[in-house]
N, C-alpha and C positions, 0 to 999 in steps of 0.2 A: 071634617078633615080638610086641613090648606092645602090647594093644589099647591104643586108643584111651581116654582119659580118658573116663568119666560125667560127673564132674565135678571142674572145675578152676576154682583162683581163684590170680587174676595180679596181686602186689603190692597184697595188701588194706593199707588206712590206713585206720583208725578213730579217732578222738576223741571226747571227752566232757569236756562243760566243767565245771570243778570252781571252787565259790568261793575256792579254794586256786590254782585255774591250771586250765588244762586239762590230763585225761590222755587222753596217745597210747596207746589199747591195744594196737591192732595196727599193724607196721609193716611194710609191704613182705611181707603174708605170700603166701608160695606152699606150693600144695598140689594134688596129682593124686590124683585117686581113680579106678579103673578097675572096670568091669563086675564083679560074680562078689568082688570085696573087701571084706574089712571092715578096717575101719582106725580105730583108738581113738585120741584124743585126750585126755592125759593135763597136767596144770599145776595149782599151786594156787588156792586160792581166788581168785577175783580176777584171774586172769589172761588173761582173756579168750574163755571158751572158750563159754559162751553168746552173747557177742558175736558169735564167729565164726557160730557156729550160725545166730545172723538174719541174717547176711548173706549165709548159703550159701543160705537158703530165700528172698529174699527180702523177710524182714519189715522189714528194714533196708538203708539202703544203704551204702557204703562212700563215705568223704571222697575217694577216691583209688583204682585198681585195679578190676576188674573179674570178677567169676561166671560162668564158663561151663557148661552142662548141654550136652552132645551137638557140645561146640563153637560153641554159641552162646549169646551173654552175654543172660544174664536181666535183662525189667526188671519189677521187682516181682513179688510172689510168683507160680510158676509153680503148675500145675493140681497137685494130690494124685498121680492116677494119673503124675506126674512126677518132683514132687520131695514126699515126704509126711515129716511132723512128728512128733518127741513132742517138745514141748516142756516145760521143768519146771515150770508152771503147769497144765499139761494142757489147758484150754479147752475141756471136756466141753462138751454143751449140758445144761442142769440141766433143761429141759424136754422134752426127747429121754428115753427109755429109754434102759438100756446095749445092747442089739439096735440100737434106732434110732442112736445114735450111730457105731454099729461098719458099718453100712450107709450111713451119709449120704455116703463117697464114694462107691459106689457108683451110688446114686441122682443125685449130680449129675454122672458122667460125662453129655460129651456129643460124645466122638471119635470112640465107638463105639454101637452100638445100645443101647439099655438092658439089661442084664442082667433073666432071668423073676424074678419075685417071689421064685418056689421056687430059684433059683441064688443069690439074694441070701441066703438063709435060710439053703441049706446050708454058704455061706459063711464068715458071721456066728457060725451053727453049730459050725462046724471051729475057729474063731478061739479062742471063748470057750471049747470044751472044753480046745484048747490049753493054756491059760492058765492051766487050773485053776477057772474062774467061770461054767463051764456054766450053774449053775443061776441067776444073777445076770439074767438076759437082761432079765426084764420089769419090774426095780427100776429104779429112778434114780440117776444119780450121788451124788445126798448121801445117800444111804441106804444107803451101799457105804462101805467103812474107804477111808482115799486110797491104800493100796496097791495095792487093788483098781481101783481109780478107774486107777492109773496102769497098769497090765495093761491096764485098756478103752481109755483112751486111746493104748496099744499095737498095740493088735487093730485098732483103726481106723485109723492110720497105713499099717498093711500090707495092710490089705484090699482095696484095690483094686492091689497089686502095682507098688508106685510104681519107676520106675526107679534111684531114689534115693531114700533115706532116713537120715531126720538124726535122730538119738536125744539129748537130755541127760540125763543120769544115769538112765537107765530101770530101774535098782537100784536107786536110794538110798532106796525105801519100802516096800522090800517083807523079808518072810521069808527066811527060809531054805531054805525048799521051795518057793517060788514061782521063787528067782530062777534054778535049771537051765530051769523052762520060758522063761523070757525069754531064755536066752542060748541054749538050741538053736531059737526061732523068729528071735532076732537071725544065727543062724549058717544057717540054710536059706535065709533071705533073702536072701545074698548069694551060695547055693550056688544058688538060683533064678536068678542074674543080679544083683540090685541093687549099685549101688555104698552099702555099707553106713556111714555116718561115726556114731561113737558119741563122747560126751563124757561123761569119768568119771574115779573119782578110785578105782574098786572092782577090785581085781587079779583078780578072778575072770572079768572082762568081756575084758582086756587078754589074760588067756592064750589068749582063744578067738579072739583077733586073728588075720588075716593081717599086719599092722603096727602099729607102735604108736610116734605121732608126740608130741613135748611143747612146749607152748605156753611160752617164755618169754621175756622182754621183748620179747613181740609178735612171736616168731618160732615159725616151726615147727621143730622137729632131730629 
């Protein structure tokens, strides 16, 4: 028997007005993602696959269709420990340390008791060594290459163990020996439970898929 959907979206429609016309990006899309999966999302440029991404987190809504987490439709972005992000801009905070930023979901859960100082640390800790940026902790964002930047904005996404998680190209900045650690913390996380949704255009991310769905003219196949 297939668990239950994490997250499901029911005949997404999206637009965006163009001085040329408006373009429909997405049309009628469906998509299930269950507990324990990871699932990559593959199209070209342009075809909507950061689009989808805001509208599965909430950053966006959809003209038409609806976002379900847990079976019920989200309205506007849901908590981190829920539904957490890397998005391709990253949205570090430049005045947070890369510690600080990798702990700031944590510190604003408020479903559960607050995590001690010292669990947030060996957290935080476990994340960055991870990652490869141990020693990065007490820097800042712009004092870090964006590769690195994109790893921190990584470690923070998943630090507080979000039920789901939505990745955009969470390779496209990094090395060559950075990117096995991103894809066995992208692959534990969904081995942890997360329904894992990745957007990427990189074949190395796609092989470590449990499915691997393609955006075009606003569908999923």
């Amino acid at each position: 028997m297939m668990a239950e959907p994490a997250l499901e979206a029911v005949g997404l429609r999206r637009r965006f007005a163009h001085p040329s016309g408006d373009v429909e990006v997405l049309r009628g899309l469906e998509l299930q993602v269950a507990p324990g999966e990871l699932v990559t999302v593959s199209g070209r440029s342009g075809s909507g696959k950061s689009a989808l991404l805001a509208l599965l987190c909430g950053f966006d809504s959809p003209d038409s269709g609806s976002v379900l987490l847990d079976g019920v439709p989200i309205a506007g972005a849901p908590p981190w420990h829920t539904c957490a992000v890397l998005p391709q801009a990253l949205g570090l905070a430049n005045e947070l340390t890369i510690a600080e930023n990798v702990a700031l979901p944590l510190r604003l859960r408020s479903d559960i008791p607050k995590p001690r100082a010292k669990d947030i640390h060996a957290r935080v800790s476990e994340l960055l060594e991870e990652l490869g940026i141990g020693e990065l902790g007490d820097r800042y964002p712009l004092e870090v290459s964006f590769g690195q930047q994109q790893r921190v904005a990584l470690a923070r996404a998943v630090s507080g163990r979000p039920r789901v998680l939505l990745t955009d190209e969470p390779t496209a900045h990094l090395d060559a020996g950075s990117t096995p650690r991103v894809l066995r913390l992208l692959r534990r996380c969904a081995q942890e439970g997360a329904a894992v949704i990745v957007a990427t255009h990189d074949d190395e991310v796609h092989r470590i898929a449990d499915r691997r769905v393609r955006l075009l003219d606003g569908v999923l196949s």
